[in-house]
C-alpha positions in Angstrom: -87.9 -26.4 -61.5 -90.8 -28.0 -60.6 -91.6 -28.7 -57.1 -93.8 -30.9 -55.4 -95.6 -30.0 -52.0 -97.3 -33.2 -51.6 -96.1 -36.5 -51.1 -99.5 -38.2 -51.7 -99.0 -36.4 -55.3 -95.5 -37.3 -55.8 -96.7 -41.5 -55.4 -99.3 -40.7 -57.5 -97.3 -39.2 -60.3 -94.7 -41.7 -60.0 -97.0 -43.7 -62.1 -94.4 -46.3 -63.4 -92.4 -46.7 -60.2 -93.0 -48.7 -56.9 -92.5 -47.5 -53.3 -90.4 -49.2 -51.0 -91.1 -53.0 -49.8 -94.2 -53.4 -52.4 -94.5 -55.9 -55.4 -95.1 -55.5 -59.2 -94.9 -57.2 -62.0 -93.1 -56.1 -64.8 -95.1 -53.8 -67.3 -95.4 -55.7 -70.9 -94.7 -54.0 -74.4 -95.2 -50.1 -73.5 -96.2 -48.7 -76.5 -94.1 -45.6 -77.2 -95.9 -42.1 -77.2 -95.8 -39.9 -79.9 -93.7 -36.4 -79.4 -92.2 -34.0 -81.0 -88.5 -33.9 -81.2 -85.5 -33.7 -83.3 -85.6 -36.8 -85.7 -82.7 -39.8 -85.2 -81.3 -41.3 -88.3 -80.0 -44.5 -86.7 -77.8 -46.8 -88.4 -75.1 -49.2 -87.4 -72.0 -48.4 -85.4 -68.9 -48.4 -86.8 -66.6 -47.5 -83.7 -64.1 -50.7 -82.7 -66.0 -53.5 -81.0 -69.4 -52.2 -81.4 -71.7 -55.1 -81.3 -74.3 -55.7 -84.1 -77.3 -54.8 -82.6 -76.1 -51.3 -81.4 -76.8 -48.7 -83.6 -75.8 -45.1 -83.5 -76.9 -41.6 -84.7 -76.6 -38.1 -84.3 -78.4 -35.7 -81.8 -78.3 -31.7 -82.7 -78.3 -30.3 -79.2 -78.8 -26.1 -78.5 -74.9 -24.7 -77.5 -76.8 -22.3 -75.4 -80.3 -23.4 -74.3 -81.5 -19.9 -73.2 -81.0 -19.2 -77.3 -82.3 -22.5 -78.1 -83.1 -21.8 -82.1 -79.5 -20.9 -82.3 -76.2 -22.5 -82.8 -76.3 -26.3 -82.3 -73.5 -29.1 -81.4 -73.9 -32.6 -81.8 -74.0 -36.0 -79.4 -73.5 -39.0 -80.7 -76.2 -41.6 -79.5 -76.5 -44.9 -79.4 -79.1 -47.4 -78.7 -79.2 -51.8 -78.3 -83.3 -51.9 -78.7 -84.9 -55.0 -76.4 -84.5 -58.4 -78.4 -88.1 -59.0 -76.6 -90.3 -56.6 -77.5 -93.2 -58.8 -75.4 -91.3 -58.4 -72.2 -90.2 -54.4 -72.8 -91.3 -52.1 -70.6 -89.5 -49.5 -71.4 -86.1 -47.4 -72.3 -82.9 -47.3 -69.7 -80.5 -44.7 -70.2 -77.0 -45.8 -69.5 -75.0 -42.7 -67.8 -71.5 -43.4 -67.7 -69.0 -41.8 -64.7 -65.9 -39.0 -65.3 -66.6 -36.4 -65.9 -65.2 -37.5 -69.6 -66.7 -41.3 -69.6 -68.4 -42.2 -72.9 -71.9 -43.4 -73.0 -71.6 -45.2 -76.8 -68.2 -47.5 -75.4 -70.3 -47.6 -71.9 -73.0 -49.3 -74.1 -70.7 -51.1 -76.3 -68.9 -52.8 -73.0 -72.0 -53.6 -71.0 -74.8 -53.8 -73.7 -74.6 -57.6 -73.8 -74.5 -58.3 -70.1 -77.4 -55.9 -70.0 -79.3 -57.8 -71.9 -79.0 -60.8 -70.7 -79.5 -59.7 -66.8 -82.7 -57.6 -67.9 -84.2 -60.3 -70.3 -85.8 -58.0 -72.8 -87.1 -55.4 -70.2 -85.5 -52.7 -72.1 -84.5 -50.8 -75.0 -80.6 -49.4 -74.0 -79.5 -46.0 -75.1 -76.4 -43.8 -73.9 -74.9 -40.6 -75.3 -71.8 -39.8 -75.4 -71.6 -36.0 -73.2 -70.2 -32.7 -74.9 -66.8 -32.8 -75.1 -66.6 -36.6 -75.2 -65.6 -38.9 -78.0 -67.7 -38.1 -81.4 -70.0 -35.4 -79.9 -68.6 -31.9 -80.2 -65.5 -31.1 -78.5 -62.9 -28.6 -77.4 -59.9 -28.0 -77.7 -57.1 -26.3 -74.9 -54.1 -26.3 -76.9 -52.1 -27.5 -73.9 -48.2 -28.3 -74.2 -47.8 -32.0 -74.0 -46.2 -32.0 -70.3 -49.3 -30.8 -69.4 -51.7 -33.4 -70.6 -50.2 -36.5 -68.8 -52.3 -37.7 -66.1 -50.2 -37.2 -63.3 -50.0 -33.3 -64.3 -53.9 -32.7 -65.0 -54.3 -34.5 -61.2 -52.3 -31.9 -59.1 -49.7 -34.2 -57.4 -47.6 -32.0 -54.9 -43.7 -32.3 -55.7 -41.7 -33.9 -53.4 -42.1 -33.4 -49.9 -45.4 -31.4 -50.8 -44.5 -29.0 -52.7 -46.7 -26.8 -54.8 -44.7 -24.2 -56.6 -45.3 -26.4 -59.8 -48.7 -27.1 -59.4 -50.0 -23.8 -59.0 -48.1 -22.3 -62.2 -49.4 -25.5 -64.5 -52.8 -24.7 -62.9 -52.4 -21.6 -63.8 -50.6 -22.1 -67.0 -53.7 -24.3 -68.3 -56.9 -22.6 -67.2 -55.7 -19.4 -69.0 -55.1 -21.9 -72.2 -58.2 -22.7 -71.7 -59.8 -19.5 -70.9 -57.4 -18.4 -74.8 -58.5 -21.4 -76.7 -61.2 -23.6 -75.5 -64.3 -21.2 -76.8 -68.3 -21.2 -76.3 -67.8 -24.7 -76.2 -65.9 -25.4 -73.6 -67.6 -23.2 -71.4 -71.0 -25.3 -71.9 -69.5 -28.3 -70.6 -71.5 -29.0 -67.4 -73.3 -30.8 -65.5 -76.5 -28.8 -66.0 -76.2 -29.0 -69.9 -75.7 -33.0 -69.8 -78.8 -32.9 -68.0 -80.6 -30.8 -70.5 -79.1 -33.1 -73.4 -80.2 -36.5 -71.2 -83.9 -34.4 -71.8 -83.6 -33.7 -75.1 -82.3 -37.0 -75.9 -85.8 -38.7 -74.0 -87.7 -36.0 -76.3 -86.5 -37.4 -79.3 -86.6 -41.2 -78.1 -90.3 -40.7 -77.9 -90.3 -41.7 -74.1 -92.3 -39.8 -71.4 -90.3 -41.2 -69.2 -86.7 -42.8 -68.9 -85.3 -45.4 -66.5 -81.5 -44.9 -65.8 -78.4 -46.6 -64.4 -75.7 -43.8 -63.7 -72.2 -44.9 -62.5 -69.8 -42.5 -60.4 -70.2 -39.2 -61.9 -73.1 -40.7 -63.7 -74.5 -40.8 -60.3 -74.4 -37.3 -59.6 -76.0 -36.1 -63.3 -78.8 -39.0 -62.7 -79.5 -36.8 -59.5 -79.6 -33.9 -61.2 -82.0 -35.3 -63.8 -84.1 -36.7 -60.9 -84.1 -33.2 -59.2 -84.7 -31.2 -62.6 -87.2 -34.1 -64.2 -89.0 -36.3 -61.6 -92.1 -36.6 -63.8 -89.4 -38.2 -66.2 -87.8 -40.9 -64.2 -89.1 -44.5 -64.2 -86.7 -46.5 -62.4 -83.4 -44.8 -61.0 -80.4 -46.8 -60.1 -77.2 -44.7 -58.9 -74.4 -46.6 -58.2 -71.0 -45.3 -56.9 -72.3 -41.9 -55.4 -70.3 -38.8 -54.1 -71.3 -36.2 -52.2 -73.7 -34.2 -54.3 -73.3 -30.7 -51.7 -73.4 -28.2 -54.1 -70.8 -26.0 -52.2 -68.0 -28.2 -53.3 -69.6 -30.8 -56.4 -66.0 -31.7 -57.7 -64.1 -30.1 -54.7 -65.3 -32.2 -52.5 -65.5 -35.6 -54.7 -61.7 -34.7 -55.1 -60.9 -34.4 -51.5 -62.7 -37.7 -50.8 -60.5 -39.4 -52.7 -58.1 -39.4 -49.4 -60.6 -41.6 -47.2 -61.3 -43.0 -50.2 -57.8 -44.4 -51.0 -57.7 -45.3 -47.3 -60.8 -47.2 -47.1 -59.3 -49.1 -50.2 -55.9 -50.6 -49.3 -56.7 -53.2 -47.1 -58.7 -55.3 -49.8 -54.8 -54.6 -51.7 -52.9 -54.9 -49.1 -54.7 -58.5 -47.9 -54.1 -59.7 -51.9 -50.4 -58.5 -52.4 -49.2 -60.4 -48.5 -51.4 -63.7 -49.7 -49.5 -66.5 -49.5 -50.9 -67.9 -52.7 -48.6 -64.4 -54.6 -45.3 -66.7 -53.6 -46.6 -68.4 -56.4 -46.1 -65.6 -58.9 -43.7 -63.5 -57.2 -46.1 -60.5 -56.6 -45.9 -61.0 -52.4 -44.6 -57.8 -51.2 -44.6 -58.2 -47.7 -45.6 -61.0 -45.3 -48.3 -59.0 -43.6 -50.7 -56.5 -44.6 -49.5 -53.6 -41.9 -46.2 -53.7 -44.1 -47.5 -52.4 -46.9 -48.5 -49.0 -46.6 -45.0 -48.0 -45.6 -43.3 -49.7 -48.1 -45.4 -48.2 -51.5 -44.9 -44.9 -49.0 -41.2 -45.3 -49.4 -40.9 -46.5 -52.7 -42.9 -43.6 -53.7 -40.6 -41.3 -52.0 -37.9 -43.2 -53.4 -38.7 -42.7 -57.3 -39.5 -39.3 -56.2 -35.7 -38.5 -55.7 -34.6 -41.1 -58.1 -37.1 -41.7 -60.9 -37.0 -45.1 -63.3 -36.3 -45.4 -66.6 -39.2 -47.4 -68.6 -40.1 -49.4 -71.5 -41.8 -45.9 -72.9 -38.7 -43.7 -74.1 -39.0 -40.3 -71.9 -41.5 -41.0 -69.8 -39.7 -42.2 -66.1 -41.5 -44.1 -63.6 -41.6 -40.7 -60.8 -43.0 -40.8 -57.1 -45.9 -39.5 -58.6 -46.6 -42.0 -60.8 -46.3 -44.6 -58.6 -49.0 -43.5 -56.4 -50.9 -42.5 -59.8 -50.9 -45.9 -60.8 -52.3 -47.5 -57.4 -54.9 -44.5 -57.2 -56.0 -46.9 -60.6 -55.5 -50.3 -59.2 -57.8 -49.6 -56.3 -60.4 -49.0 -58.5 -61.0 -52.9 -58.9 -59.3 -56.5 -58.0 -58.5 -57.0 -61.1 -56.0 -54.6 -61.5 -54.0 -55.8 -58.5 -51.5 -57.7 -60.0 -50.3 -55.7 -62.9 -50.0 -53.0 -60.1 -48.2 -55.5 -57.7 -45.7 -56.6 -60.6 -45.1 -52.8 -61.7 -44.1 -52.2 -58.0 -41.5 -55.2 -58.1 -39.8 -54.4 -61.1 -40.0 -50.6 -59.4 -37.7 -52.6 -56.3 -35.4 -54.6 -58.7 -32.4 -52.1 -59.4 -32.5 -54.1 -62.4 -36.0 -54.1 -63.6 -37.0 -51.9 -66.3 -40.5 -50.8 -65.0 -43.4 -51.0 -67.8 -46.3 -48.1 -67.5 -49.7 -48.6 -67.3 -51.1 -47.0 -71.1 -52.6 -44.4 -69.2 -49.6 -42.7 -67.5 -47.4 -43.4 -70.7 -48.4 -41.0 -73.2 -50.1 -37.4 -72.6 -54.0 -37.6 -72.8 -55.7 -36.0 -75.9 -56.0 -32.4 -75.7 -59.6 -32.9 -76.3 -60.4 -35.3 -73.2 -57.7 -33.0 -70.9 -60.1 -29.9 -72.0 -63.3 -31.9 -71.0 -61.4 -33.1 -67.6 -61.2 -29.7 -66.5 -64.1 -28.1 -68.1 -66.4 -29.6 -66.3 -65.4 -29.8 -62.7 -64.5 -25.7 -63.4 -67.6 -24.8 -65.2 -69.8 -26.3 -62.5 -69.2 -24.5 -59.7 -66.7 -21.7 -58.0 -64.1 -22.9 -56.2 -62.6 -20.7 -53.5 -60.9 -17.6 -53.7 -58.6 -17.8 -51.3 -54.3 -17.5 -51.0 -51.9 -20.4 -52.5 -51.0 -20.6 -48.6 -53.8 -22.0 -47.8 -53.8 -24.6 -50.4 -50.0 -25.6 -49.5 -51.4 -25.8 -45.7 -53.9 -28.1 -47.0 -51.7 -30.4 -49.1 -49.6 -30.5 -45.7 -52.6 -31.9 -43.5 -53.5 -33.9 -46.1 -50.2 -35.8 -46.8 -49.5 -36.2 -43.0 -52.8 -37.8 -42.7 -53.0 -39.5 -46.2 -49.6 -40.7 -47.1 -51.1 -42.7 -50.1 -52.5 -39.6 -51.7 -49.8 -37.0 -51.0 -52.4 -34.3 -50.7 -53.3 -34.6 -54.1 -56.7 -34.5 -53.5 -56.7 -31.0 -51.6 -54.3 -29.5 -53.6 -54.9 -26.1 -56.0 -55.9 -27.1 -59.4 -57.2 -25.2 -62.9 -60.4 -23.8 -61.1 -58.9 -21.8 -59.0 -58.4 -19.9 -61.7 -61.3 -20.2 -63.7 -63.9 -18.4 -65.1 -67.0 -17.6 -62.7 -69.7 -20.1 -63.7 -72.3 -19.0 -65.0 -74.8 -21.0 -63.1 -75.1 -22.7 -59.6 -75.3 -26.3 -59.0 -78.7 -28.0 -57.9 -79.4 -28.7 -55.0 -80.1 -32.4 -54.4 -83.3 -32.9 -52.2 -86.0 -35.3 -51.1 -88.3 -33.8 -53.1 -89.8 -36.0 -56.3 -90.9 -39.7 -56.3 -89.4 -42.5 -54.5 -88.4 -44.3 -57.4 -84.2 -44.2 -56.4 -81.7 -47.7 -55.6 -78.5 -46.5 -54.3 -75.7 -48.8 -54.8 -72.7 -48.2 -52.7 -69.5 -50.0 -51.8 -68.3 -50.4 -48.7 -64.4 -49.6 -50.3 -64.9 -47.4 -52.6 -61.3 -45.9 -53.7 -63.2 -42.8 -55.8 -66.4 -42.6 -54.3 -66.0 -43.4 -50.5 -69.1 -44.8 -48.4 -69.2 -41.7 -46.5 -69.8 -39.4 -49.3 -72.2 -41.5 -50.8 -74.0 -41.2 -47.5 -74.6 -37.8 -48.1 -76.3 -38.5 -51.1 -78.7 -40.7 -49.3 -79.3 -38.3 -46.8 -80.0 -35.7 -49.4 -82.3 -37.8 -51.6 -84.4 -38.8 -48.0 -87.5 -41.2 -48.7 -86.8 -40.9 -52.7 -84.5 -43.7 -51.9 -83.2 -47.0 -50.9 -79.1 -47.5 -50.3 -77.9 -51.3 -50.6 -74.2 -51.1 -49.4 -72.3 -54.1 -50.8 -69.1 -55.7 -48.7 -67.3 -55.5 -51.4 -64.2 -53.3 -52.3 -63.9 -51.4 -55.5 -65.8 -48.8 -57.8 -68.3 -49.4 -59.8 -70.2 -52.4 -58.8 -73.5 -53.8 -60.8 -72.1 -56.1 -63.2 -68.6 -55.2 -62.3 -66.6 -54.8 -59.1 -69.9 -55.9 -56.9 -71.5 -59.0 -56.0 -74.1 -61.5 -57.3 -76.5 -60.3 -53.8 -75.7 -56.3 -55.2 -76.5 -57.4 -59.2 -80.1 -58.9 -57.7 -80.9 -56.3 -55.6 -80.5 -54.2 -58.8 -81.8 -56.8 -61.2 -84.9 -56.9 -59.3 -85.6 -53.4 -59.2 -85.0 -52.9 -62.6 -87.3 -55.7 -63.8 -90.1 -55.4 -61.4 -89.8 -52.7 -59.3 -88.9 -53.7 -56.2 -86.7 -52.3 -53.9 -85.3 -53.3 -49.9 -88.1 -52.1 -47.5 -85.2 -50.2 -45.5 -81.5 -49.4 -46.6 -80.1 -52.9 -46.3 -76.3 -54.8 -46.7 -75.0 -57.4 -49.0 -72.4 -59.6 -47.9 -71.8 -61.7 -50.2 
């Protein structure tokens, strides 16, 4: 890795980035540099919804890049090139969350709004990672009941308990271990990183600007750490807690504070007067809420609800699956709110969200646990201490259950084979940190740490605004600028700064 002692160097090799509280002007039509790389034979997309000025091709990537001439998967890439080339300055890489997120839909959903919030600035690319949609995959072979969502997330049975969890745990990381291959085992963090590299290389880009959502956050760090001389402008949005002790562990874990922080902004929407309207006001005030999806919950645990899906019930579990979801934006509040009155009707016939209604694909339940497994070693320690755990957790988290602190797959993993990076304050300042104050996944206290890890490299605009995910999303129009700006010129908040509104 390569370090940097001086911070008089680091400005001065930032050479395309901007330190804190100064001005620039947007750089016009970069010309690209020539490299050497593997060639890209784009052409257009064919995947549902692609727009016509995204185009895709294939990336050969090494399977193992300490044996880099041997064997080779494949990423599918994607690019939406500037429709000004006057005004480009450059190439942003679009790094979606997961891990398991697609960087070709990511493009496909937010290509258009991209373009018209950078006016030309950029040429867009995004990959899709190992294991995700048409780059090379793997495959677990796991029995259907142990793909659905609520089983890949360890939700404890009722009244905590764990007996279940620990043999599907166990049940699918020796699947895994049987089936999933060399392939499987490269899923990680580390190797999207190398891929991102490769992916510059063959763009013909010295350097790349990116915008990494949730655990796009994290690999953007990682890229930052492993490739400052690479990074233009850096926008990480949604942030965990990048201590690479825990890495997934601890994003889990958050998800308890997380799911806290959260309920207010549903529990203000689903008492509104205004829900009389449509029938979706479940209490009269906001205090009543928590208690009442705690005892519905408990409720369908002993009793689940037939659905509108044949065989799948609506369980305890589910339930609390299914708000873990909603909280991720407003918009999903009322479908949540309806499913949780028909849940209360004795004669309502409860309809699933499509995510908890049919197992997932045995190649996206591989990548869901490859990756969080493969990155780093989780502890080695007695199922005792993990039902201890799960009953803290639940008695101070009744939302999550102790879900997030529960055993899962890792513990009995594979050893990685390499160690996370460290996140420092080491490289140029050439970071914007966008954080909710809310956030149900990523909580504003985990993203915190990532601040405090990435030191002077960075600026942090919190946004008063609940949700995940939050430049052209979840956020608000003062959070888009603040982004906007950066992007586009360069400039970033003197000082870590707030956005009401």
């Amino acid at each position: 890795m390569t370090t940097y002692p001086h911070k008089a160097l680091l400005l001065a090799l930032a050479t395309a980035t901007v330190a804190a509280g100064s001005t620039a002007t947007a750089t016009p039509a970069v010309a690209r540099p020539t490299m050497t790389g593997p060639q890209l034979d784009w052409h257009r997309c064919t995947h549902p919804d692609a727009p016509a000025a995204q185009e895709c091709a294939e990336l050969p990537v090494p399977l193992d890049y300490d044996a880099p001439d041997g064997r080779q998967l494949t990423l599918a890439v994607s690019r939406i090139r500037s429709d000004r080339p006057q005004a480009r300055r450059g190439t942003l890489i679009v790094i979606p969350g997961g891990p398991g997120g697609s960087g070709v839909q990511r493009l496909t959903q937010k290509g258009d709004a991209l373009r018209r919030e950078l006016a030309g600035a950029y040429d867009l690319v995004a990959f899709d990672p190992r294991g995700v949609g048409a780059s090379t995959t793997a495959d677990c072979d796991l029995a259907p009941e142990d793909r659905y969502l609520t089983s890949l997330r360890s939700w404890p049975g009722p009244d905590g308990d764990i007996t279940e969890n620990i043999a599907r745990s166990r049940r699918i990381a020796e699947a895994c271990a049987r089936n999933g291959g060399p392939e499987l085992r490269s899923f990680t963090t580390a190797n999207q990183v190398r891929d991102m590299d490769r992916f510059r290389v063959a763009l013909g880009e010295r350097k790349l600007s990116a915008w990494g959502t949730s655990y796009g956050t994290y690999v953007g760090a990682v890229y930052a750490q492993k490739y400052p001389r690479h990074t233009d402008r850096w926008v990480l949005d949604s942030s965990g807690d990048p201590d690479p002790k825990r890495v997934a562990r601890g994003w889990l874990a958050n998800m308890s504070q997380g799911a806290a922080d959260r309920l207010p902004d549903l529990a203000a929407w689903v008492t509104h007067p205004d829900r009389d309207r449509d029938g979706l006001r479940l209490a009269a005030t906001a205090q009543e809420v928590e208690p009442l999806l705690v005892s519905l919950a408990a409720r369908l645990d002993r009793e689940p609800r037939a659905t509108t899906t044949p065989g799948v019930p609506l369980t305890g579990n589910g339930l609390r699956q299914a708000l873990q979801n909603a909280l991720y934006a407003d918009a999903a509040f009322a479908s949540f709110a309806r499913l949780v009155r028909t849940a209360q009707d004795p004669a309502g016939t409860p309809v699933l969200p499509k995510e908890l209604a049919a197992p997932i694909r045995n190649e996206d339940a591989a990548l869901m646990v490859g990756v969080i497994c493969n990155d780093v070693a989780w502890p080695d320690v007695p199922m005792a201490s993990y039902r201890r755990a799960v009953d803290a957790d639940r008695a101070r988290y009744p939302l999550t259950a102790g879900m997030p602190v529960n055993v899962t797959p890792c513990s009995f993993w594979q050893t990685p084979t390499q160690k996370p990076t460290r996140i420092t304050d080491d490289g140029p300042s050439n970071i914007l940190m966008l954080q909710s104050r809310r956030d149900p996944a990523t909580p504003l206290s985990g993203g915190l740490k990532m601040r405090e890890a990435l030191g002077d490299r960075a600026r942090m605009v919190t946004v008063e605004q609940g949700g995940h995910g939050l430049y052209l999303g979840n956020g608000n129009a003062c959070g888009d600028h603040a982004v906007t700006e950066f992007l586009t010129s360069g400039r970033r908040p003197a000082g870590d700064t707030d956005c009401a509104n």
